[in-house]
VMD Tcl script that draws the C-alpha trace (Angstrom):
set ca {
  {-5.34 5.58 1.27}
  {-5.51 9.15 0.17}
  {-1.83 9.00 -1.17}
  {-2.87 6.40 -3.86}
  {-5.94 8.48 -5.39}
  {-9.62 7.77 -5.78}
  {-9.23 4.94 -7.87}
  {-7.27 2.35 -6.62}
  {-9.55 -0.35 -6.79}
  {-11.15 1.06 -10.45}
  {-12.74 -1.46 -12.44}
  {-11.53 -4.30 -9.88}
  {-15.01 -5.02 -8.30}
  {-16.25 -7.65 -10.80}
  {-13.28 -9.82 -10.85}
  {-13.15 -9.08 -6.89}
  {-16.25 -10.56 -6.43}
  {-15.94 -13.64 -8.64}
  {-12.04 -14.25 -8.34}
  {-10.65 -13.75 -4.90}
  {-10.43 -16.73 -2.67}
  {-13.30 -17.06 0.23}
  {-12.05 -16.78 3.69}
  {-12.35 -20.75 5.27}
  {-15.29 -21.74 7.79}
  {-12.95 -21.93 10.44}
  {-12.76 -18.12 10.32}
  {-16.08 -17.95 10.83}
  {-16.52 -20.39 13.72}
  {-13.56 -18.92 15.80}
  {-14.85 -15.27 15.45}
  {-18.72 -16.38 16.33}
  {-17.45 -18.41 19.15}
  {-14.49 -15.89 20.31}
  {-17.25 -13.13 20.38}
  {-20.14 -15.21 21.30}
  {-22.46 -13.93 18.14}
  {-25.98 -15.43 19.16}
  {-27.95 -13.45 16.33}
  {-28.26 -10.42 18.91}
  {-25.28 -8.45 18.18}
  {-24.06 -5.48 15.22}
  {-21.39 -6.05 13.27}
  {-19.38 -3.85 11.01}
  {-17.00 -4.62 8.01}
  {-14.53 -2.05 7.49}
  {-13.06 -1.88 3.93}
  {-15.44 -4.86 2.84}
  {-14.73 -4.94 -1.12}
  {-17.46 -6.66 -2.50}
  {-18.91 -8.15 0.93}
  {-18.19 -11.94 0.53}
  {-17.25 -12.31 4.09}
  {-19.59 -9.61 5.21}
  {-22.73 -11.48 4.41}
  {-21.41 -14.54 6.51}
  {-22.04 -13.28 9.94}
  {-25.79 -12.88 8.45}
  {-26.60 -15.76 10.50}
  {-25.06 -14.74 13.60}
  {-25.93 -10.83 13.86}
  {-28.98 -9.01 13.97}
  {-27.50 -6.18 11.82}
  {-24.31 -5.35 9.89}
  {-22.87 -2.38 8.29}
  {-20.08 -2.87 5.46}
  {-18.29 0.41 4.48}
  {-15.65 0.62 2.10}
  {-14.76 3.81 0.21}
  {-14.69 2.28 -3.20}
  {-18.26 2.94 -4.96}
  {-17.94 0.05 -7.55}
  {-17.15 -2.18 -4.34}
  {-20.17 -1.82 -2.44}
  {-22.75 -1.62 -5.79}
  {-21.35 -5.01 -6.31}
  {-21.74 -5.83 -2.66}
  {-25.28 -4.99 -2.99}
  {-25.82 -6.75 -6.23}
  {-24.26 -9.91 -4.46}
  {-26.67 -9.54 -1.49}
  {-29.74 -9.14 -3.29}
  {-29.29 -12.25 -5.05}
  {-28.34 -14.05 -1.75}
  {-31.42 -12.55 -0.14}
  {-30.27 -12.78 3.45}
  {-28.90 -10.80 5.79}
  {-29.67 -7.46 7.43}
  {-26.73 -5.25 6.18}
  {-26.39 -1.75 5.81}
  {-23.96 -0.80 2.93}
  {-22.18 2.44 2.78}
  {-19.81 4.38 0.34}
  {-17.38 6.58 2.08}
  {-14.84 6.45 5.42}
  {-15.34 5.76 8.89}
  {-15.18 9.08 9.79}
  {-17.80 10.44 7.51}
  {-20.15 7.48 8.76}
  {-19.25 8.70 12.48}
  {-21.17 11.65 11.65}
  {-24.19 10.44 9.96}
  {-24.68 7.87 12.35}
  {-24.56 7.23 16.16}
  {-23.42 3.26 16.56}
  {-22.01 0.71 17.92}
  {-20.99 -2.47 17.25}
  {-20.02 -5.69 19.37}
  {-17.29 -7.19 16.86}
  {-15.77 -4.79 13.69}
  {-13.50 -7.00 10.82}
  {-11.01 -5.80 8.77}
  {-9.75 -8.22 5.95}
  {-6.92 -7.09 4.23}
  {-7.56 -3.74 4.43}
  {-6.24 -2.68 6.85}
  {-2.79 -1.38 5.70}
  {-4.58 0.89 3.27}
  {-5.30 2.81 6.42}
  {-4.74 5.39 8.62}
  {-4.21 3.14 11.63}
  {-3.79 4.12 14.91}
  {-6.55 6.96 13.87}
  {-8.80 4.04 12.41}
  {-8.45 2.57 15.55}
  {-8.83 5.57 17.93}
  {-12.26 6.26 16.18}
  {-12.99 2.39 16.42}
  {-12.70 2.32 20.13}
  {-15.40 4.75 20.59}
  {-17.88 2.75 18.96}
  {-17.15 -0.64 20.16}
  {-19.25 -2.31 22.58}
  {-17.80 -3.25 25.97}
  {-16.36 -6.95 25.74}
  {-16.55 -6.36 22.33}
  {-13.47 -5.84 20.02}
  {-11.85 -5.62 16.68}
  {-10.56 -8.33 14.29}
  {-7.96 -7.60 11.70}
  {-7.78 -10.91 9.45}
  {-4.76 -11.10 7.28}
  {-2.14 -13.27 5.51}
  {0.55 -11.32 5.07}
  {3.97 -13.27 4.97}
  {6.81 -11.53 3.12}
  {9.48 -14.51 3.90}
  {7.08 -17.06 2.70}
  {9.20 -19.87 0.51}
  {7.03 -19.81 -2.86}
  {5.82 -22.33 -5.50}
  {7.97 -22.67 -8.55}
  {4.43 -22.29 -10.35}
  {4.34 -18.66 -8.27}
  {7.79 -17.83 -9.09}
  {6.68 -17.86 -12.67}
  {3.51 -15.72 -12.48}
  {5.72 -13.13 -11.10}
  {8.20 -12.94 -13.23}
  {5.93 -12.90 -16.35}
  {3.97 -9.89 -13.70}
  {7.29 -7.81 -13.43}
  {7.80 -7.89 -17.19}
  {4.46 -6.74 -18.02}
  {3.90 -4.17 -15.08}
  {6.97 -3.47 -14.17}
  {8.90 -3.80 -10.66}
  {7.38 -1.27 -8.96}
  {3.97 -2.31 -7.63}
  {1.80 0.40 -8.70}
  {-1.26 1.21 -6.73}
  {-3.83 3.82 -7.57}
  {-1.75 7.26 -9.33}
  {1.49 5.79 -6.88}
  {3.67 3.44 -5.71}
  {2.71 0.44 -2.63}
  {4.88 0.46 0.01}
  {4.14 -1.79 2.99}
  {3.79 -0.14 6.22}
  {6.99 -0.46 8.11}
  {5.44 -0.78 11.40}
  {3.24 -4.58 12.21}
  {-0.29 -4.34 12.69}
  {0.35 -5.91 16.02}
  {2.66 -2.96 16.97}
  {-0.43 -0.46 16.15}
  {-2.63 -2.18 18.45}
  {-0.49 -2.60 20.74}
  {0.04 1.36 21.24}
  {-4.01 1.70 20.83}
  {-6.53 1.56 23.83}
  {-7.49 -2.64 22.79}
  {-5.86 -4.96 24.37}
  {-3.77 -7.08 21.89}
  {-4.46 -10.76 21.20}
  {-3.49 -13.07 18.05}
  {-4.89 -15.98 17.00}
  {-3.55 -18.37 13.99}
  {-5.90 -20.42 12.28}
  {-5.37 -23.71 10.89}
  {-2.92 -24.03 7.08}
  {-5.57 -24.24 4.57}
  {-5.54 -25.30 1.02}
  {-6.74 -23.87 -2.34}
  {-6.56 -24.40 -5.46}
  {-5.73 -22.08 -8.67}
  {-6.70 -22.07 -12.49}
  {-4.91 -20.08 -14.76}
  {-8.45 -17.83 -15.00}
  {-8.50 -17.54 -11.40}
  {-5.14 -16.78 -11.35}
  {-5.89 -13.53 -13.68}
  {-9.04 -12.55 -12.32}
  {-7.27 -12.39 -8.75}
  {-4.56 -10.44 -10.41}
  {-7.17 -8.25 -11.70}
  {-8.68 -7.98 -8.81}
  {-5.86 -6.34 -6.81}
  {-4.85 -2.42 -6.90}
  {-1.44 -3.35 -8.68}
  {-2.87 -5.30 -11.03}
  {-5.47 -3.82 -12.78}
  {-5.71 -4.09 -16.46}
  {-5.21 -0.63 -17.14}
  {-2.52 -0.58 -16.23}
  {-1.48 -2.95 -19.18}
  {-2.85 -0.82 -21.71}
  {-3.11 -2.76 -24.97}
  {-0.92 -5.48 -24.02}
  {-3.65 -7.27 -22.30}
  {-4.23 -9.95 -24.94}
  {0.13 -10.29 -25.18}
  {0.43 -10.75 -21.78}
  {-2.55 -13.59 -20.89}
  {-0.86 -15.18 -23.60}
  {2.22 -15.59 -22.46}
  {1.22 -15.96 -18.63}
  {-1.17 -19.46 -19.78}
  {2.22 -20.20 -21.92}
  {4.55 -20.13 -18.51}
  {2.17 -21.93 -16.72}
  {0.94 -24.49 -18.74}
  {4.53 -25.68 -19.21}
  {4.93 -25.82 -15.54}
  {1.74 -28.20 -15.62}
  {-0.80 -29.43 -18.12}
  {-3.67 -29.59 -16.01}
  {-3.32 -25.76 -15.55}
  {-4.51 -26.27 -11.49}
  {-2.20 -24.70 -9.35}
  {-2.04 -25.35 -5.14}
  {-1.52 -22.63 -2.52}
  {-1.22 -23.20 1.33}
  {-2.67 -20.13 3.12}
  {-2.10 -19.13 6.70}
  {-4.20 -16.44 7.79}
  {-4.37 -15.03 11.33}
  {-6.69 -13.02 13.09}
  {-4.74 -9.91 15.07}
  {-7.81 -8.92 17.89}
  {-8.08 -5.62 19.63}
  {-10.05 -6.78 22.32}
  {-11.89 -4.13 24.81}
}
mol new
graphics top color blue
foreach p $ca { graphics top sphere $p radius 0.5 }
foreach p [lrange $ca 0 end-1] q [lrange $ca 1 end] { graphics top cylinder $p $q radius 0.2 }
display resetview
């Protein structure tokens, strides 16, 4: 992440926390049952934004630690979970590596949901493997699927997008580029022992408000980076949609899978 600055994720958290989609039940039931989480176990959520799916496994671990390097993140995270009021979860600002040090350990099951190819890898991993339980292992959630057909209503968000923000997806002070290597080929070459799961197609559905805020909410989409356009380009954005369909609700299949490093 270090190549993108310290702020790519600035001024994301609130719309993070209300606008991003939550993560289906049936991602919760397969990792409690793949990992047998009986309330007895540590968890840790690496990269875990504004902790919605952290504070899920409250029921089914007797502690959790969410990290994630992005201070605005976790003081929403903990804003969140004070409200919720359960849960025994440890929140901290700052990398794996620096946590290493402060603290001595380890954990039966460690996500990572969509955050993983902000990382360092195959070191994130190395570093992981150390403070994994035994029979324990590491879940990398993720939807990434760059040949996906879209929805003419999609097609039309991101064509207003590209005129607003340009073509190159900007992320912190530089420009995203996916990692040309799978995350299945990094944990392959690591010490876990490879396993991937796909979860059933799942539903949701979009408003146009939803549809900004989760623009908002991403590192290429911020609003600063539309500087005083922001009113313009809303504008024209409820314009494209709306004529694609009055009701302004807009549906998205997901397919997510789960990529385990198993130990």
């Amino acid at each position: 992440m270090n190549k993108y600055g310290n702020e790519l994720f600035k001024g994301a958290a609130p719309y993070y926390s209300k606008y991003r989609p939550i993560y289906p039940s049936s991602l919760i039931r397969y990792l409690v049952d793949k990992f047998s989480l009986n309330g007895e176990q540590q968890l840790l959520d690496l990269g875990c934004g504004t902790g919605h799916l952290t504070i899920r496994f409250s029921d089914w671990c007797k502690k959790i630690v969410g990290i994630d390097r992005e201070s605005e993140m976790i003081e929403e995270a903990r804003r969140v979970h004070q409200e919720i009021r359960i849960g025994n979860i440890d929140w901290y600002i700052g990398t794996l590596e620096k946590y290493k040090q402060e603290q001595n350990e380890k954990f039966h099951l460690v996500t990572i949901a969509k955050a993983f190819h902000w990382m360092d890898r195959s070191k994130i991993l190395e570093e992981l493997y150390e403070m994994v339980t035994d029979s324990g292992g590491v879940a990398i959630i993720d939807n990434y699927e760059p040949e996906k057909k879209l929805e003419p209503w999609q097609n039309r968000l991101n064509k207003v997008i590209e005129k607003w923000y340009g073509q190159d997806r900007r992320a912190g002070n530089s420009i995203y580029t996916h990692p040309t290597m799978s995350h299945e080929e990094v944990l392959s070459n690591s010490n876990f022992n490879l396993e991937i799961h796909h979860l059933p197609t799942y539903e949701i559905t979009w408003t146009i408000d939803s549809i900004l805020g989760n623009l908002y909410s991403t590192s290429y989409g911020s609003k600063r980076f539309l500087g005083d356009n922001i009113v313009l380009f809303e504008r024209e954005l409820r314009e494209a949609l709306l004529n694609l369909n009055q009701s302004g609700e807009f549906k998205e299949k997901l397919n997510l899978s789960v990529k385990l490093g198993l130990k």
